[in-house]
C-alpha positions as CSV (number, residue, x, y, z in Angstrom):
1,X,0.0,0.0,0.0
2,X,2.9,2.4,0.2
3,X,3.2,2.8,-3.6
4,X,-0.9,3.7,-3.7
5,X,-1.9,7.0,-4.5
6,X,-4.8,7.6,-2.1
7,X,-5.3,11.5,-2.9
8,X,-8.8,11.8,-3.6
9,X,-9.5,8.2,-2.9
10,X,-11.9,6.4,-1.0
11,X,-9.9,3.5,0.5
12,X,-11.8,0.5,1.5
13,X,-10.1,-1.2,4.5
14,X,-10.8,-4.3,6.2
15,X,-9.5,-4.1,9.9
16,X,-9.7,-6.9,12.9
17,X,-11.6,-4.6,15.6
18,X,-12.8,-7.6,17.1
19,X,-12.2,-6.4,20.5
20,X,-13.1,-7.7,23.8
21,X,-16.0,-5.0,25.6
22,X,-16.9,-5.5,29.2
23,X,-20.6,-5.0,30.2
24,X,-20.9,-1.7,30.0
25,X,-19.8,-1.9,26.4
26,X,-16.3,-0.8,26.7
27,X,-13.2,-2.1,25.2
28,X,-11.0,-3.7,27.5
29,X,-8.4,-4.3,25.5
30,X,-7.8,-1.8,22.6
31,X,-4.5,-3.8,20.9
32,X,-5.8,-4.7,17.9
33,X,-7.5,-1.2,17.2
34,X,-4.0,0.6,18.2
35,X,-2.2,-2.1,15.7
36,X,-4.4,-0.8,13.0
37,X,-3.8,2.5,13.5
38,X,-0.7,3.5,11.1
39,X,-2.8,2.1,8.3
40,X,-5.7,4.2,8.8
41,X,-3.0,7.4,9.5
42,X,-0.8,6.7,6.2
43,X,-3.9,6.8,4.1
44,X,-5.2,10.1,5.6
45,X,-2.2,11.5,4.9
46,X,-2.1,11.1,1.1
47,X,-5.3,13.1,0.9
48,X,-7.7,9.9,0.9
49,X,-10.7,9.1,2.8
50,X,-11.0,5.7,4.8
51,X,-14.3,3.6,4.9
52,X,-13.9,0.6,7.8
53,X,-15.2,-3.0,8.1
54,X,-14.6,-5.3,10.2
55,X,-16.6,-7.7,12.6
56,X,-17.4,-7.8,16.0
57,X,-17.9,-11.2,17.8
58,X,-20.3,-14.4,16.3
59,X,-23.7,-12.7,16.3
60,X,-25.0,-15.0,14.1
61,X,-24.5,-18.3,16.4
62,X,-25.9,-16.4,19.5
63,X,-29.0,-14.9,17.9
64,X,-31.7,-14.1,20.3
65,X,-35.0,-16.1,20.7
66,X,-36.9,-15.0,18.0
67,X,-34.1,-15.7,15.5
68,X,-32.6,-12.1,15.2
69,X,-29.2,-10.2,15.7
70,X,-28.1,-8.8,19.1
71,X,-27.7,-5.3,17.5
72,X,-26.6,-3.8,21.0
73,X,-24.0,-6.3,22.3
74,X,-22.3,-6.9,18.8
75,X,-22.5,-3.2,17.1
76,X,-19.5,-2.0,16.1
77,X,-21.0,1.5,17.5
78,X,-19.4,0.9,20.5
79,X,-16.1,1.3,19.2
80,X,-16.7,5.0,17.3
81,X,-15.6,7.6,20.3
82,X,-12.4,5.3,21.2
83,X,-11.0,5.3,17.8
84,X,-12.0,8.6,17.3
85,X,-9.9,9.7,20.2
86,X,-6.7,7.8,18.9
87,X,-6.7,8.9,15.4
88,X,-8.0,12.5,16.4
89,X,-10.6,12.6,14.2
90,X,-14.5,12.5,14.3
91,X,-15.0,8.9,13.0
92,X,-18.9,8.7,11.1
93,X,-20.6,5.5,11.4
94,X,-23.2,3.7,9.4
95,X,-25.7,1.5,10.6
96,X,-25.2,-1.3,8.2
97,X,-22.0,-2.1,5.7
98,X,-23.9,-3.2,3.0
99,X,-26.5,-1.5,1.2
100,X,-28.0,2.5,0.5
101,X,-26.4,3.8,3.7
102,X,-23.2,2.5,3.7
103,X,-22.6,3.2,-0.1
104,X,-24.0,6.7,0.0
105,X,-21.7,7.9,3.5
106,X,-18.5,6.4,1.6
107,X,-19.2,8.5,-1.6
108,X,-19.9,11.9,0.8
109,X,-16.7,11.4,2.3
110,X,-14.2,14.0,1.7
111,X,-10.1,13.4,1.9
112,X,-9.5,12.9,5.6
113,X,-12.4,11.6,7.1
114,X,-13.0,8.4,8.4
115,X,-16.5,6.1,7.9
116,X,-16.9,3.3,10.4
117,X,-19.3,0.4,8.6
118,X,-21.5,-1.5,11.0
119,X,-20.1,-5.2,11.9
120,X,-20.4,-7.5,9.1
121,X,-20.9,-10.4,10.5
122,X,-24.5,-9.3,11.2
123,X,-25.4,-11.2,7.7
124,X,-25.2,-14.3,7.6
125,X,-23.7,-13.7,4.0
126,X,-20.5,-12.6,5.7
127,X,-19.2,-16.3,6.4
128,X,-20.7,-17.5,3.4
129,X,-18.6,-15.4,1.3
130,X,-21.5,-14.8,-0.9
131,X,-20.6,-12.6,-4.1
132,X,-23.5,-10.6,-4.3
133,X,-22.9,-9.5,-0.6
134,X,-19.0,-9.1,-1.5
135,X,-20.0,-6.8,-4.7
136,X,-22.5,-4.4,-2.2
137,X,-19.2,-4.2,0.0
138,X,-16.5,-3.1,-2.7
139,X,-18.8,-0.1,-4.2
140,X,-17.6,1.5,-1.0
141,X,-14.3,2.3,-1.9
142,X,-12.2,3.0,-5.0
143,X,-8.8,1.0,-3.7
144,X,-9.4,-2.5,-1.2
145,X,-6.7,-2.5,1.0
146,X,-6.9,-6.1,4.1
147,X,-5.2,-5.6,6.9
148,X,-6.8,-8.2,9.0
149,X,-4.5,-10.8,9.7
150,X,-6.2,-12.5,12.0
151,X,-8.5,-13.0,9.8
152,X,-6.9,-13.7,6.8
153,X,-7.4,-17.5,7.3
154,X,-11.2,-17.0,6.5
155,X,-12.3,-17.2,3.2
156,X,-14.8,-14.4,4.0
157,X,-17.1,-11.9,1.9
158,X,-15.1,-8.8,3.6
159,X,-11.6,-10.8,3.8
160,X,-11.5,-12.7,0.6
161,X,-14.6,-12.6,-1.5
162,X,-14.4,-8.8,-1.9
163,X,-10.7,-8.3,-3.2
164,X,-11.7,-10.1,-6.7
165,X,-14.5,-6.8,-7.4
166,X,-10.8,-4.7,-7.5
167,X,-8.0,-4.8,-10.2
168,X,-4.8,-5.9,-9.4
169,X,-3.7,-2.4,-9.2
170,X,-6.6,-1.4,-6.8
171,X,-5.6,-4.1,-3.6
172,X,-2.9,-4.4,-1.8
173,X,-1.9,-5.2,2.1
174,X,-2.1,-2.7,4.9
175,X,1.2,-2.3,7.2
176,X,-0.3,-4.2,9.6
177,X,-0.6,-6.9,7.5
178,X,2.9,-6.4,5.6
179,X,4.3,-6.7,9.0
180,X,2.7,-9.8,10.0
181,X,4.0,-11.7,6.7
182,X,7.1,-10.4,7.1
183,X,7.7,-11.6,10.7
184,X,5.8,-15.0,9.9
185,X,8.3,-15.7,7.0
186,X,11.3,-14.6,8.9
187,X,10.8,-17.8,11.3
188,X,9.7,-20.1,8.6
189,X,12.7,-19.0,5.3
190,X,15.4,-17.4,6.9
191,X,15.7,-17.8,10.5
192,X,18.8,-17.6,12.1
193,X,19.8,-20.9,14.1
194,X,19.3,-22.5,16.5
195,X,15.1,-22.3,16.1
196,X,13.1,-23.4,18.8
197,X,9.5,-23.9,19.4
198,X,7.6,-23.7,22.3
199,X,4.3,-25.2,21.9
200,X,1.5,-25.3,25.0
201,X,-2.2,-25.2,25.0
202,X,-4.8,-28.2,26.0
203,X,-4.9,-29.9,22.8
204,X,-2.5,-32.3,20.2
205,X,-5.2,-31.9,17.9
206,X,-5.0,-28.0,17.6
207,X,-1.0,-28.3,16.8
208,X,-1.3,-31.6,14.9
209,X,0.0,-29.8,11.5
210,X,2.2,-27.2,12.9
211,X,4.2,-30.3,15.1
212,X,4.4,-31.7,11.8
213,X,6.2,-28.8,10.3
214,X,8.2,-28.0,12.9
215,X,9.9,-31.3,13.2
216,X,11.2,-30.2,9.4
217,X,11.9,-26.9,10.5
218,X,13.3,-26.5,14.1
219,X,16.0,-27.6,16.3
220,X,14.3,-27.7,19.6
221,X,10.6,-28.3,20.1
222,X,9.5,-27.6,23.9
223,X,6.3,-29.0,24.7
224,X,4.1,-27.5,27.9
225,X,0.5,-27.5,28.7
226,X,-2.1,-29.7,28.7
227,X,-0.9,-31.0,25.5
228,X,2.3,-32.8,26.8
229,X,0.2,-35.1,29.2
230,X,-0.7,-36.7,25.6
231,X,3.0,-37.4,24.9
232,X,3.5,-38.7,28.7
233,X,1.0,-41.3,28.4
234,X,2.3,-42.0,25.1
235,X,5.2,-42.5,26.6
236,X,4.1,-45.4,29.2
237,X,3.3,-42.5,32.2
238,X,0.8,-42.3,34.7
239,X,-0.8,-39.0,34.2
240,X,-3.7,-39.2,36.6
241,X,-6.9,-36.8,35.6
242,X,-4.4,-34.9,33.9
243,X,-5.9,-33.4,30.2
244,X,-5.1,-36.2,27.6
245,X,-6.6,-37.3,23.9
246,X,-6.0,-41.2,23.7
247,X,-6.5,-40.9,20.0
248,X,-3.4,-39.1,19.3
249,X,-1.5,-41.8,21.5
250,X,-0.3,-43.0,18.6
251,X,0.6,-40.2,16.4
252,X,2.5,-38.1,19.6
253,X,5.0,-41.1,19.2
254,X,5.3,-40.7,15.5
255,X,6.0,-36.9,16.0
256,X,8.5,-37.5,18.6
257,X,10.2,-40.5,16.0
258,X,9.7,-37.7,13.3
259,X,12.0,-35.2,15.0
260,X,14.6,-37.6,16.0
261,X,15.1,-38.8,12.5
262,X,15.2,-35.7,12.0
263,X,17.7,-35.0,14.9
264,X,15.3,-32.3,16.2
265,X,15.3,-32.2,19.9
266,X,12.1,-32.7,21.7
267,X,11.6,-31.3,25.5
268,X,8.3,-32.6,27.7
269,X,8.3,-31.6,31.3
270,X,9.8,-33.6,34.0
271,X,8.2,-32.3,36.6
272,X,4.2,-31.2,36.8
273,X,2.6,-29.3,39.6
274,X,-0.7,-31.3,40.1
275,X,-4.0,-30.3,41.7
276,X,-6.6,-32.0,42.9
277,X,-9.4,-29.8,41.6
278,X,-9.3,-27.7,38.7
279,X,-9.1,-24.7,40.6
280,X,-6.8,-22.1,42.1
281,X,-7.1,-22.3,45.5
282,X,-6.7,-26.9,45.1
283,X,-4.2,-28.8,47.3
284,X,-1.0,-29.0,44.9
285,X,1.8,-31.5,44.5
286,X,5.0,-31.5,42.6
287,X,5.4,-34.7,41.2
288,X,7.6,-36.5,38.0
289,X,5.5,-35.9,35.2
290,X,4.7,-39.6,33.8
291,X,3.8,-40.4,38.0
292,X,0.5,-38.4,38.3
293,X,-1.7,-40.2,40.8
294,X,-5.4,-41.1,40.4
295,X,-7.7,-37.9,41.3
296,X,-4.9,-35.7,40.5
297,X,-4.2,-33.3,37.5
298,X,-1.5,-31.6,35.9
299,X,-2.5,-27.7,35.6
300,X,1.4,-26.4,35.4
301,X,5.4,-27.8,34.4
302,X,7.4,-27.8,37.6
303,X,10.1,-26.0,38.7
304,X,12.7,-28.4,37.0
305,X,11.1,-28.7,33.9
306,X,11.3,-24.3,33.8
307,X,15.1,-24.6,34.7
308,X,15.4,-26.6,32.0
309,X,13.4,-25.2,29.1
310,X,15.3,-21.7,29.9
311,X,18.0,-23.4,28.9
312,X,17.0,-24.3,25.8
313,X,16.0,-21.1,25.0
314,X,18.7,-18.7,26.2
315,X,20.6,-20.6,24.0
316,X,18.4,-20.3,21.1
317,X,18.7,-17.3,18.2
318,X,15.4,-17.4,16.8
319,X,12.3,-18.4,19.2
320,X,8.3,-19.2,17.9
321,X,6.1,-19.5,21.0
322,X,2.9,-20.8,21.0
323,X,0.2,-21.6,23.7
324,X,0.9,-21.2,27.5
325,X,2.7,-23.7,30.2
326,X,-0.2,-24.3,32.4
327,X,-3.5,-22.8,33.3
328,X,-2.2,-19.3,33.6
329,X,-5.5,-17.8,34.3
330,X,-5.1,-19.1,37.8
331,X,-2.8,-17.2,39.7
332,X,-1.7,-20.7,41.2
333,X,-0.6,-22.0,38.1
334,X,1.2,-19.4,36.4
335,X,4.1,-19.6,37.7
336,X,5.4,-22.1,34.5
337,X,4.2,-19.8,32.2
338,X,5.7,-16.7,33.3
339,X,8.8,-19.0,33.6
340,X,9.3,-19.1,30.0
341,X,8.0,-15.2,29.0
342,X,10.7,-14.4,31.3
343,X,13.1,-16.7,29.2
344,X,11.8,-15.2,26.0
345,X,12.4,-12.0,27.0
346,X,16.1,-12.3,28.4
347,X,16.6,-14.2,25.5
348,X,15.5,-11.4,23.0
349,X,17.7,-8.9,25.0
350,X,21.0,-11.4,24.3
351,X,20.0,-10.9,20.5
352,X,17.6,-13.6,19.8
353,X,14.4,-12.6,17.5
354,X,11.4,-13.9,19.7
355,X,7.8,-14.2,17.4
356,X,4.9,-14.9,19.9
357,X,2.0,-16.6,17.8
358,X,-0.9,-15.4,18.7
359,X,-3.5,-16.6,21.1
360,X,-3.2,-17.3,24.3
361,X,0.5,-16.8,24.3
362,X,-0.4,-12.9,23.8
363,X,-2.2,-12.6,26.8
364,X,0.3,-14.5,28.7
365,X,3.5,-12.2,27.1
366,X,1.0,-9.0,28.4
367,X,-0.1,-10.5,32.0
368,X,3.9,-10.9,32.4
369,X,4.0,-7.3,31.6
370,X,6.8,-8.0,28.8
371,X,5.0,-7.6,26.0
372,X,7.6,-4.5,24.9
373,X,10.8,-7.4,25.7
374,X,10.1,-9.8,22.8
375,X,10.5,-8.8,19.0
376,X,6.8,-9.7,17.4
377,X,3.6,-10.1,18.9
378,X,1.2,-11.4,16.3
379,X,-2.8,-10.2,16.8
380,X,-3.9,-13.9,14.5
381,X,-3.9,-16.3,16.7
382,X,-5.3,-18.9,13.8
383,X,-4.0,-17.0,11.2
384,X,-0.3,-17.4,12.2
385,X,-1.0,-20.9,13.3
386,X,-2.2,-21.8,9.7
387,X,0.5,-19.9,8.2
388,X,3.6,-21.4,9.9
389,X,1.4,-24.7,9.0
390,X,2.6,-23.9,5.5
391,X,-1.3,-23.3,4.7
392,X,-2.0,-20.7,2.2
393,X,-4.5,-18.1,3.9
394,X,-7.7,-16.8,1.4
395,X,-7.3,-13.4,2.4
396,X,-3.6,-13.1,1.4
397,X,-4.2,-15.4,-1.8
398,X,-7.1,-12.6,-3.0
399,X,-4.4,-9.9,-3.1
400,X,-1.8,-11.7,-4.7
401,X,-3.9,-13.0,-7.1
């Protein structure tokens, strides 16, 4: 988007202001609007005019009783005055994206002024990336420009669908976006060595295809959370209550025979703080993690098992983390977790280039209060995963295309 010339244009930008609001409506956590931001600013200042979509939420899977919307919790309305105040400017809103309104506030707009459209996901269209709906959306601006990563994995009207109603010439990624690709494919082309991966999360199945490629890619794989009581029963261990999917026995075993063939070194706790309740205030335990007894449950790695994975990655150059240690969202239990942002962000100091992927790992890096100590903090949580899976992403596709 850098090369565009915006003066006199009405830009057309798909955002991710899919923020969390509290009760009384108010954002809680403004990162992905602030990430946004230099897009929004770069256009203004080539004399163009911005017109915003983006959704808010799943309205259409939590529709009320009688089969409609939840206009009030889901509006994008609720966003208006706090963007307004960042970008210093009196954002205008329409009620819906698609249709007379939206179309005739985008043509009104005059170079520097900003048009919020309602949240898209309010049709059902949206997810269906039907064309019509796509071709109501693109009359709204003269240049498409996505900078929704975290959304790019969706093969969406406003993501995907959209971009093919512009010429080549017209489309193009938003520096939000540029960023995002850039950091992505400096862990996955050209990283500097030793690489290592630090996986966590409840579930094998959610990092089935991303273990894969890292076994190809990596030199260390670290694996935490609820995920690694999978490979300890795999392994022959005794792993109580603890989280586990019985029908990835077999395939945690090939991934660990994977990376050894490929003489990639694989790390599993040895030590797991257990609880007998899922709950922050249970009786805890610190016992080997394949000796888990009955009515017990692992909910964080032990104190060894931290020692020992920042180890691994103070000595590591380039650093992917993905998904947390334990349950971090008990006080209790975050003590693993914390563990290795601390590592992460020692390393990075000492040189290293640290990419956190998304997710969970993002709230972990920013409860640790370090998200400003690691080099890239991605805001797609599926979106990277699917990228460093090797998948190609619809909404990056429609550009290049």
């Amino acid at each position: 988007m850098d090369q565009f010339d915006f003066n006199n244009k009405r830009a057309l930008v798909r955002v991710d202001f899919n923020v969390p609001l509290n009760d009384k409506h108010e954002i809680t956590d403004d990162t992905r609007i602030q990430k946004a931001i230099p897009t929004i600013q770069h256009i203004l200042s080539k004399g163009g005019a911005v017109i915003l979509m983006s959704h808010l939420g799943r309205p259409q899977k939590k529709l009320k009783e009688d089969g409609s919307v939840n206009v009030n919790k889901y509006t994008l309305k609720h966003v208006v005055p706090h963007l307004s105040k960042l970008l210093g400017v009196d954002v205008q809103f329409a009620s819906n994206c698609f249709g007379a309104e939206a179309k005739s506030k985008s043509f009104l707009l005059n170079p520097g002024q900003v048009l919020l459209l309602e949240n898209t996901r309010f049709h059902k269209e949206e997810s269906k990336g039907e064309e019509i709906f796509a071709a109501g959306l693109s009359q709204c601006g003269d240049i498409f420009i996505n900078d929704a990563f975290g959304t790019a994995h969706r093969a969406h009207a406003s993501t995907t669908v959209v971009a093919s109603h512009f010429k080549p010439e017209e489309k193009g990624f938003g520096l939000l976006m540029k960023t995002e690709l850039a950091n992505a494919d400096r862990v996955l082309n050209s990283p500097e060595r030793p690489l290592t991966a630090i996986l966590g999360g409840a579930k094998v199945s959610d990092k089935i295809q991303l273990l894969e490629r890292l076994t190809e890619l990596c030199q260390n794989i670290i694996i935490g959370g609820g995920m690694a009581y999978t490979f300890a029963k795999a392994k022959g261990g005794k792993i109580g209550e603890s989280l586990c999917e019985d029908e990835y026995l077999d395939l945690a075993n090939e991934i660990v025979a994977k990376a050894k063939a490929n003489n990639v070194d694989i790390y599993l706790p040895t030590d797991t703080v257990i609880a007998d309740k899922f709950s922050n205030d249970a009786k805890t335990q610190i016992v080997p993690t394949g000796e888990i007894p009955d009515g017990w449950e692992g909910l964080d790695i032990g104190p060894d098992t931290r020692v020992a994975f920042a180890e691994v990655i103070q000595q590591s150059k380039t650093i992917l983390w993905n998904g947390p240690q334990g349950v971090f969202e008990f006080e209790n239990f975050a003590h693993g977790t914390n563990a290795i942002a601390h590592a992460v962000a020692k390393a990075t100091a000492y040189g290293a280039y640290s990419l956190i992927g998304g997710g969970d790992s993002v709230a972990a890096i920013n409860k640790a209060g370090l998200g400003d100590k690691v080099s890239f903090i991605s805001t797609g949580g599926g979106a990277m995963l699917e990228y460093l899976e090797g998948k190609t992403l619809p909404g990056v596709k429609a550009i290049i295309d």
